[in-house]
C-alpha positions as CSV (number, residue, x, y, z in Angstrom):
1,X,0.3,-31.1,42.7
2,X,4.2,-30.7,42.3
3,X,5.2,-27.3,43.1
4,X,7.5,-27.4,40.0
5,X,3.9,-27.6,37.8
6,X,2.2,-25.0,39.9
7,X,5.5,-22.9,39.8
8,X,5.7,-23.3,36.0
9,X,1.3,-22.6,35.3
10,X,1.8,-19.5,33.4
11,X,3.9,-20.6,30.7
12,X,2.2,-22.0,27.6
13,X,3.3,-25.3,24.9
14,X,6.2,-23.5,23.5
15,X,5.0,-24.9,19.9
16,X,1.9,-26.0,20.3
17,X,-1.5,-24.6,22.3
18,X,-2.7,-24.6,25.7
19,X,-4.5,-28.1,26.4
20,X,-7.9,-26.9,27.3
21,X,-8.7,-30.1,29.4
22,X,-9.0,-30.7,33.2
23,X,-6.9,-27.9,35.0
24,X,-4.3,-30.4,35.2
25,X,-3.7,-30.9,31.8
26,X,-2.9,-27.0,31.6
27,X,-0.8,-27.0,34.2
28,X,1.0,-29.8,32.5
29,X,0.5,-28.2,29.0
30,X,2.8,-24.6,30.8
31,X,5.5,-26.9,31.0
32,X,5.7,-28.8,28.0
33,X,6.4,-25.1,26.3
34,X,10.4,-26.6,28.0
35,X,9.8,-30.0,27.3
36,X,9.3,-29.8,23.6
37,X,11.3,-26.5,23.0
38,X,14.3,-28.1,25.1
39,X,17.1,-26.9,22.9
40,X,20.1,-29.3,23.0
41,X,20.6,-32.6,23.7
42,X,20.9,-35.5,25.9
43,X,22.4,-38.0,22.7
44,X,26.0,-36.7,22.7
45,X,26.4,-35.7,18.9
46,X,29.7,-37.4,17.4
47,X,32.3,-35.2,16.5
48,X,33.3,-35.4,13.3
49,X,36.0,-34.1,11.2
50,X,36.3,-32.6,7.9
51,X,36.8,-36.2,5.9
52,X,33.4,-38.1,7.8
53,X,31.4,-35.0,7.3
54,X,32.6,-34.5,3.1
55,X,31.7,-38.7,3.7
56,X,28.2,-37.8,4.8
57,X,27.6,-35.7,2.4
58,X,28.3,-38.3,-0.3
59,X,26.5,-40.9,1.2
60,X,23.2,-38.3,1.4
61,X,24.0,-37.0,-2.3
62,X,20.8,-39.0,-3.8
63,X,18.2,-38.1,-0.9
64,X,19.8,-34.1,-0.7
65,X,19.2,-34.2,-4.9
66,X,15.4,-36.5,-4.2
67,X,13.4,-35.6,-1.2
68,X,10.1,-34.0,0.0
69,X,11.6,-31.0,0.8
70,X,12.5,-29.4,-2.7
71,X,15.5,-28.6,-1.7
72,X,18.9,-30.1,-0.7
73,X,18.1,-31.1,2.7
74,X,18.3,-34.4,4.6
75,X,16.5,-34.7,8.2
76,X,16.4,-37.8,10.1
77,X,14.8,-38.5,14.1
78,X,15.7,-40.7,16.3
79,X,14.4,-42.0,20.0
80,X,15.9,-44.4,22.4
81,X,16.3,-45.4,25.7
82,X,14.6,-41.7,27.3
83,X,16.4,-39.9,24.6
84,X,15.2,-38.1,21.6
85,X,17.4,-36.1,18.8
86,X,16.8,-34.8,15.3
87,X,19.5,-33.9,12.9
88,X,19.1,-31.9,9.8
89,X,22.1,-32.1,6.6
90,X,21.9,-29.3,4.4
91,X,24.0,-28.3,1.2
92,X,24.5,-24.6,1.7
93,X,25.3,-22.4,-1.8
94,X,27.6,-20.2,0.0
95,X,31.4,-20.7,0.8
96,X,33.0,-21.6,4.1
97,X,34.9,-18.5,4.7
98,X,31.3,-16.7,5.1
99,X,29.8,-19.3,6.7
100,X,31.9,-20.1,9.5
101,X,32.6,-16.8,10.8
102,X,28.8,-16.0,11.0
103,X,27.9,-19.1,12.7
104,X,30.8,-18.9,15.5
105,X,30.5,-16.4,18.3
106,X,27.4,-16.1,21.2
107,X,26.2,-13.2,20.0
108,X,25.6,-14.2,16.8
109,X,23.5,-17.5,18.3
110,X,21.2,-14.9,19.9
111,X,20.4,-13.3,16.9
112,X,19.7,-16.9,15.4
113,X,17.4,-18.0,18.1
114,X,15.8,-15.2,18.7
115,X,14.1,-15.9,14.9
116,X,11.6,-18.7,16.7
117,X,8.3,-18.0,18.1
118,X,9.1,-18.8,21.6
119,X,12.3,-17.4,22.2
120,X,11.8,-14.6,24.1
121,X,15.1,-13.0,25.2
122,X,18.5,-14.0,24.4
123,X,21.4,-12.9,26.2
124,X,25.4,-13.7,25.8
125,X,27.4,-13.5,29.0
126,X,30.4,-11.0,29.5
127,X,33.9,-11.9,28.5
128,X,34.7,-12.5,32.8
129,X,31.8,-14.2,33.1
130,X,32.5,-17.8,30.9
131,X,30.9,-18.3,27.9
132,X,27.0,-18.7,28.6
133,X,24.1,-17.8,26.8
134,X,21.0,-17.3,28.5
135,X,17.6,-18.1,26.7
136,X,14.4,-17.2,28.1
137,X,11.5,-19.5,26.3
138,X,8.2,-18.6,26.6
139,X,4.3,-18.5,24.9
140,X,4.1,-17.7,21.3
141,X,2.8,-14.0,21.7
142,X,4.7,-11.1,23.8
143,X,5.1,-11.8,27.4
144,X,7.7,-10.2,30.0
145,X,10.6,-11.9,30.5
146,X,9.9,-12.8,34.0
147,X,7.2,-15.1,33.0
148,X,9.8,-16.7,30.6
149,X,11.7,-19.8,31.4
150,X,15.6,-19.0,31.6
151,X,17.8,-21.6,30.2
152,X,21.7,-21.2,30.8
153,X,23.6,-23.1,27.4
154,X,27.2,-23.4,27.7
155,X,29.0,-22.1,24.8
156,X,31.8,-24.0,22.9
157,X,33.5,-23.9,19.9
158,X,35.0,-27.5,19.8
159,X,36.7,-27.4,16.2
160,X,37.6,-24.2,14.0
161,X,39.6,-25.6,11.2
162,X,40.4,-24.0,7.5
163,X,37.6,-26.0,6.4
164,X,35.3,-27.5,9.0
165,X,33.9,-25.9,12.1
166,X,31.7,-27.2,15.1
167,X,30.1,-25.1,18.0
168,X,27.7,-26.9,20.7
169,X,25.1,-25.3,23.7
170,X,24.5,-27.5,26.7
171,X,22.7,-27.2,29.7
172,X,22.9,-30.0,32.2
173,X,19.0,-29.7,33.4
174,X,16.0,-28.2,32.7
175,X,12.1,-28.5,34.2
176,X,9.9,-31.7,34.3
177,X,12.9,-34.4,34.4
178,X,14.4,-33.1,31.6
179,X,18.5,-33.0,31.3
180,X,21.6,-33.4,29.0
181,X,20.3,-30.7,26.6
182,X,22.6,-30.0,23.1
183,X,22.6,-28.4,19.8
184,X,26.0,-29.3,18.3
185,X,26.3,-27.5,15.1
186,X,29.3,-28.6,12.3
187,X,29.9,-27.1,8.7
188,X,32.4,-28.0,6.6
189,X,33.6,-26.8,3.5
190,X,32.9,-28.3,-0.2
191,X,34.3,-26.1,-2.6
192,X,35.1,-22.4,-3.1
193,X,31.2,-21.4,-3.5
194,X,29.8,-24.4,-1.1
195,X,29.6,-25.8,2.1
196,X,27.5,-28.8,4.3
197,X,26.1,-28.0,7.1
198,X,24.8,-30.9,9.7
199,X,22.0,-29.2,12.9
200,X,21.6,-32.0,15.8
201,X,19.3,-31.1,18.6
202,X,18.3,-33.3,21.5
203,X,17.9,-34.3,24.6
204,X,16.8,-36.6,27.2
205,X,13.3,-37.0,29.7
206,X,12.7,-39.3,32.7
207,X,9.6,-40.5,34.0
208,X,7.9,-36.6,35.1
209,X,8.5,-35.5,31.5
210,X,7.0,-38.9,29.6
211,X,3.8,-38.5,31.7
212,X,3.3,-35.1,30.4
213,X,4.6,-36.1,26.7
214,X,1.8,-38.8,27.0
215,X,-0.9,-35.8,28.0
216,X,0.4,-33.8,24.9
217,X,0.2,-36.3,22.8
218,X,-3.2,-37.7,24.3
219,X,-4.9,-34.4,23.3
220,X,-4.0,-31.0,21.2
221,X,-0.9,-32.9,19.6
222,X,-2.6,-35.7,18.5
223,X,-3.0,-34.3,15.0
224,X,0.7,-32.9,14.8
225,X,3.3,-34.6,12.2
226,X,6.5,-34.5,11.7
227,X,8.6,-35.0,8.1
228,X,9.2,-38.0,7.8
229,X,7.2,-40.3,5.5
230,X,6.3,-43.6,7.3
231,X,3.3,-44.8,4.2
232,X,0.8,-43.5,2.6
233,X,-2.7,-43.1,2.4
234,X,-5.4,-44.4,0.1
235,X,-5.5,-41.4,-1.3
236,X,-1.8,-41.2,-2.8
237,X,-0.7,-38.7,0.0
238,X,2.1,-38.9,2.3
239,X,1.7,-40.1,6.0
240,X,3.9,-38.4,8.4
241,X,5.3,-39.3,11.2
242,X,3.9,-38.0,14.5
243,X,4.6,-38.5,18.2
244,X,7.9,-37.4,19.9
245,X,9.5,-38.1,16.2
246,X,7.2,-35.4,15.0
247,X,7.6,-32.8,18.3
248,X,11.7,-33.4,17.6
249,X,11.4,-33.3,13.8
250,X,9.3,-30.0,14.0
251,X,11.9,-28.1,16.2
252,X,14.4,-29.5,14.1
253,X,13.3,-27.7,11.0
254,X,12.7,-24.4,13.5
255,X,15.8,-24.1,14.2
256,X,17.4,-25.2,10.9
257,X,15.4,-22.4,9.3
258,X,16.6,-19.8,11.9
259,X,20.2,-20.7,10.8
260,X,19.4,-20.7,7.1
261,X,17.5,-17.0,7.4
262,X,20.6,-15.6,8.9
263,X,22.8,-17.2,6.6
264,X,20.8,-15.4,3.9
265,X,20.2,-11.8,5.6
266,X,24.0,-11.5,5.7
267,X,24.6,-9.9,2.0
268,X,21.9,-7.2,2.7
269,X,23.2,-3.9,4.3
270,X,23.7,-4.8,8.2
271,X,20.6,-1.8,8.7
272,X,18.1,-4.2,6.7
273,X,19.3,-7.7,8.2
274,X,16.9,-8.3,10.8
275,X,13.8,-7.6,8.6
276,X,15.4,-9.4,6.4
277,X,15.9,-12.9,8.6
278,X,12.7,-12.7,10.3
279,X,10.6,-12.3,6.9
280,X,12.6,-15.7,5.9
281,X,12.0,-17.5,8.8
282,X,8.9,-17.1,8.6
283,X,8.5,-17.6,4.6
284,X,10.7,-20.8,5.7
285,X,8.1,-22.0,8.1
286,X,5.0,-21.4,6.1
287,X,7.1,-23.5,3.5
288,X,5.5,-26.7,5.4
289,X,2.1,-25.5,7.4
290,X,0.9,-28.5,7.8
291,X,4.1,-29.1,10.1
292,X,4.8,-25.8,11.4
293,X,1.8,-22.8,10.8
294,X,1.7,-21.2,13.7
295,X,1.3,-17.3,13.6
296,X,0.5,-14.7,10.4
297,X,2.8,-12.6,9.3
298,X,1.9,-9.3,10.7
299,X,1.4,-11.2,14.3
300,X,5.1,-12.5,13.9
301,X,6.8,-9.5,12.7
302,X,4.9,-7.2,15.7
303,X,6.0,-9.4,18.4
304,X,9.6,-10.4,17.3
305,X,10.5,-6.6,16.9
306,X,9.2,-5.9,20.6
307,X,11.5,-8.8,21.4
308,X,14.5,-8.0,19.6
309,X,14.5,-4.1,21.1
310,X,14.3,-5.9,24.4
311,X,16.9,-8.1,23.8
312,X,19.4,-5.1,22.5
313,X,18.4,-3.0,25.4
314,X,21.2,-2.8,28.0
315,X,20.8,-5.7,30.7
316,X,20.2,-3.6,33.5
317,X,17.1,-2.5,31.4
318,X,15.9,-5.7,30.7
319,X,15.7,-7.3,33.7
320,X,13.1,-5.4,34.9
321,X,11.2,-6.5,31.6
């Protein structure tokens, strides 16, 4: 067996469960908590300006007003070639000028991320050392760092305009195959009270990372969907899509929801913001449990605060975590 697998056993499906099959399919199942968590993205987003992102939001204006959702939101999937990316539109009802400034700077990314299940540390380098952030993703219950997986994103801020903003994270490699990770993240503004937001994460897998997509999907994510609606069933209801649509589409919507809950914490008093974002993630992901259920309440709230008091520990504190 590869010693990247054997190297890798401990860690669990980052969304999903432990396969409970031969010990292979374990050992597989530790690292597909990378695979399908993998942040950013191999498909290189297109930038866009201020004029083709107020264009996109014109051509979405039916499906942001109609949609599944209940709620002015567009997401879309997309695989090709060894490469897989999802990309959320959202009309957000608050201006630009608050927007922008809370979505730009790496310490405010690692109080975004830090909202999903899996992220288990998240740490912004210093101003001397270039602008890195450095993600640790691991199983969906408290665990010490050092049985994490550390990610290193670059930081960028690629546009900061009067009226349209984009930041991306990339990391050139991760585990199982796995490289050319990105989140590229662009806002522009609408109006004085509104602004359009587009969230695309991907990346791409070679032939180490398909095998162990293929045991995923061959076993506990067999039943797991995605959002978008490919038909429907005798009875009237919606089918979903599922495969590596569905794993993409799900972290998608994670991580949309992550930036929505701290777009909404930010008018409470800055003592009562974290409760604040991680009740609303977590009242965002329950929004859709047949997609994304994972943990109750009270299981969330108890291991996110353990992770967030590691994560604003000093560094010389956590590292022995």
């Amino acid at each position: 067996m590869p010693n990247q697998i054997r190297h890798h056993a401990s860690l669990i499906p980052a969304v999903e469960m432990w396969l409970s099959a031969s010990i292979f399919a374990k050992r597989v199942s530790s690292l597909l908590a990378i695979f399908f968590f993998a942040l950013v993205g191999a498909s290189q987003a297109q930038a866009q300006d201020a004029a083709s992102l107020k264009a996109r939001y014109a051509d979405l204006s039916e499906r942001l007003a109609n949609n599944q959702f209940q709620r002015p939101l567009y997401l879309e999937s997309t695989e090709s070639s060894g490469k897989l990316q999802g990309d959320i539109y959202a009309l957000v009802e608050q201006p630009y000028t608050v927007v922008s400034p809370a979505l730009r700077g790496m310490d405010h990314w690692c109080d975004i991320l830090i909202l999903h299940l899996n992220v288990k540390g998240c740490r912004a380098s210093s101003p001397t050392a270039g602008d890195t952030l450095s993600l640790s993703i691991g199983r969906k219950f408290d665990q010490p760092l050092a049985d994490a997986y550390e990610f290193e994103f670059l930081y960028k801020v690629v546009a900061a305009a009067a009226d349209y903003q984009q930041v991306t994270l990339d990391a050139k490699e991760g585990p199982l195959g796995t490289s050319r990770y990105r989140i590229a993240l662009e806002v522009v503004a609408l109006d004085a009270q509104r602004s359009f937001l587009h969230l695309s994460y991907a990346y791409a897998y070679g032939l180490t990372a398909r095998i162990a997509m293929q045991t995923y999907l061959a076993t506990i994510g067999r039943h797991k969907v995605g959002f978008s609606v490919v038909g429907q069933g005798p009875d009237g209801q919606p089918i979903y899509t599922g495969g590596t649509r569905g794993v993409v589409e799900r972290n998608t919507m994670r991580y949309y929801l992550a930036i929505e809950a701290y777009l909404d914490a930010l008018s409470a008093p800055a003592q009562e913001q974290i409760e604040k974002r991680l009740h609303a993630w977590h009242a965002g992901v329950e929004g859709y449990p047949v997609q994304l259920h994972e943990l109750e309440l009270g299981e969330y709230l108890e291991m996110k605060h353990k992770e967030i008091l590691r994560q604003q520990a000093p560094s010389s504190a956590t590292a022995a975590q």
